[in-house]
VEXDO-95705 format. One record per residue (C-alpha): residue number from 1; residue in three letters; x, y, z. Coordinates in Angstrom, 1 decimal, padded with zeros to 4 digits. Example, Ala and Ser with C-alpha at 12.3 -4.5 7.8 and 13.67 -1.06 7.14 Angstrom:
// residues 2
[atom 1; 'ALA'; [012.3; -004.5; 007.8]]
[atom 2; 'SER'; [013.7; -001.1; 007.1]]
This chain:
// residues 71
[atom 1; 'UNK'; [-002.1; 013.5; 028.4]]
[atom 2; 'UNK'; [-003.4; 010.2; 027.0]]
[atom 3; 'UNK'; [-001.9; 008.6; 023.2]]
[atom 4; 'UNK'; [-004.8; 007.7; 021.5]]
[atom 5; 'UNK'; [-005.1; 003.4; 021.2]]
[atom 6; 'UNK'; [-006.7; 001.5; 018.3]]
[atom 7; 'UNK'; [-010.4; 000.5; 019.1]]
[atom 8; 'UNK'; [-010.6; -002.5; 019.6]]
[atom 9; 'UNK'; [-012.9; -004.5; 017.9]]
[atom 10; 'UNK'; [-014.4; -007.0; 019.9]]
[atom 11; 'UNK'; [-017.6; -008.4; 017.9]]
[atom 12; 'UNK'; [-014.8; -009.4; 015.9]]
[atom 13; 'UNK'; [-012.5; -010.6; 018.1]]
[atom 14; 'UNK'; [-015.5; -012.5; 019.8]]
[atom 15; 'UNK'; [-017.1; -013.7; 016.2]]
[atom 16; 'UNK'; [-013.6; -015.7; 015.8]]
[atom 17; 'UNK'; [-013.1; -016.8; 019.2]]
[atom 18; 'UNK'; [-016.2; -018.3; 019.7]]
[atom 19; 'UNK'; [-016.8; -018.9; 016.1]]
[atom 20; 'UNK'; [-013.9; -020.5; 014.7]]
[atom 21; 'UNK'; [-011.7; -021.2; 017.2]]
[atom 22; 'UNK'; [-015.0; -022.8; 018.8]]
[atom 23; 'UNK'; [-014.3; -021.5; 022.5]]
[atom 24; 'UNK'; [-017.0; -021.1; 025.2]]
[atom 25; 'UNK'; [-017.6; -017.6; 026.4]]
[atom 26; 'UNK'; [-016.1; -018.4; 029.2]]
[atom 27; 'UNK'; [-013.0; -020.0; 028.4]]
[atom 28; 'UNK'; [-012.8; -016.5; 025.3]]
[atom 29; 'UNK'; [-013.0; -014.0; 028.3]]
[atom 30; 'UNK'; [-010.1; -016.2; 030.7]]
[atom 31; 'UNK'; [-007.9; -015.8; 027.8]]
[atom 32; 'UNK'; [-005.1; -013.2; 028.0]]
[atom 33; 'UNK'; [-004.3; -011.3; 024.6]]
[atom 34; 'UNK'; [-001.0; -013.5; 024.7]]
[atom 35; 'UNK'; [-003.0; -016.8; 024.8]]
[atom 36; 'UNK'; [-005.4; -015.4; 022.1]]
[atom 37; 'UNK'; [-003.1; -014.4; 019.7]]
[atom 38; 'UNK'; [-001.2; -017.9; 019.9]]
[atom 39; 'UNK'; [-004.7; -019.2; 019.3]]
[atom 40; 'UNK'; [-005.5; -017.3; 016.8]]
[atom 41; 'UNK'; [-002.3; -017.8; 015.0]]
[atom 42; 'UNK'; [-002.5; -021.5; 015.2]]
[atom 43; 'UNK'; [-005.7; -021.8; 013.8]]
[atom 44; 'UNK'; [-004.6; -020.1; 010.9]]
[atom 45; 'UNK'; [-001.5; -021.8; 010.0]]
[atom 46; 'UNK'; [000.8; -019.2; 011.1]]
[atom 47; 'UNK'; [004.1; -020.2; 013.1]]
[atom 48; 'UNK'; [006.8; -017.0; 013.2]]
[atom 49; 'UNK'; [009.6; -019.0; 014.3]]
[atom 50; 'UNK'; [009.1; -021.2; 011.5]]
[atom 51; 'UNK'; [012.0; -020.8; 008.9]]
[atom 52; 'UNK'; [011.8; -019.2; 005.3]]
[atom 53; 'UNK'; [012.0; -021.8; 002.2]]
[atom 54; 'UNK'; [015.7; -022.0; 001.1]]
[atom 55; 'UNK'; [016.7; -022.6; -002.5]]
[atom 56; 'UNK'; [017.2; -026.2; -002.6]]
[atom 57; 'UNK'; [013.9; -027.0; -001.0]]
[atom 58; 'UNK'; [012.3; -025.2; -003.3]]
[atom 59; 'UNK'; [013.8; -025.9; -006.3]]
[atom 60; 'UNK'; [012.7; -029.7; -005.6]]
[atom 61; 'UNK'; [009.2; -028.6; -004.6]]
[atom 62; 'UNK'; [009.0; -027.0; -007.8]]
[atom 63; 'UNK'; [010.5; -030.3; -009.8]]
[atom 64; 'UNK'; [008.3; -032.4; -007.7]]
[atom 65; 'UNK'; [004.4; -030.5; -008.3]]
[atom 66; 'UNK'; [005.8; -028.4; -011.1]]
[atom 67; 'UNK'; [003.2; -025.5; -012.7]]
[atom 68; 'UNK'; [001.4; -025.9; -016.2]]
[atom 69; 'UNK'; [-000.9; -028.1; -018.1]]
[atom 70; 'UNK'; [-003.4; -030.6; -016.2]]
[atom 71; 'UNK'; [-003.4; -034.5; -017.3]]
């Protein structure tokens, strides 16, 4: 008995690897899923390790570029 897997969608997965991340076909289908997702993820702005905001750092954020009324 086989669990059933997510299909994958590739014209995706191949519409941003050769699209935005500007690979060549050949270099997209050398990747592992590992090296794609770090890709992926770097494009994108997304670092996991990174640490969350604490307090202080954004309390001077906010004093610094603080909301309301355009000059």
């Amino acid at each position: 008995m086989t669990k059933d897997r997510p299909k994958i969608d590739w014209d995706m997965l191949m519409r941003f690897g050769l699209g935005a991340l500007g690979l060549a076909p050949s270099e997209f289908w050398k990747m592992t899923p590992r090296e794609f997702d770090a890709a992926v993820k770097g494009k994108m702005g997304v670092f996991e390790d990174r640490a969350p905001m604490s307090r202080d750092a954004f309390a001077a954020l906010s004093r610094d570029y603080p909301d309301g009324e355009k000059s």
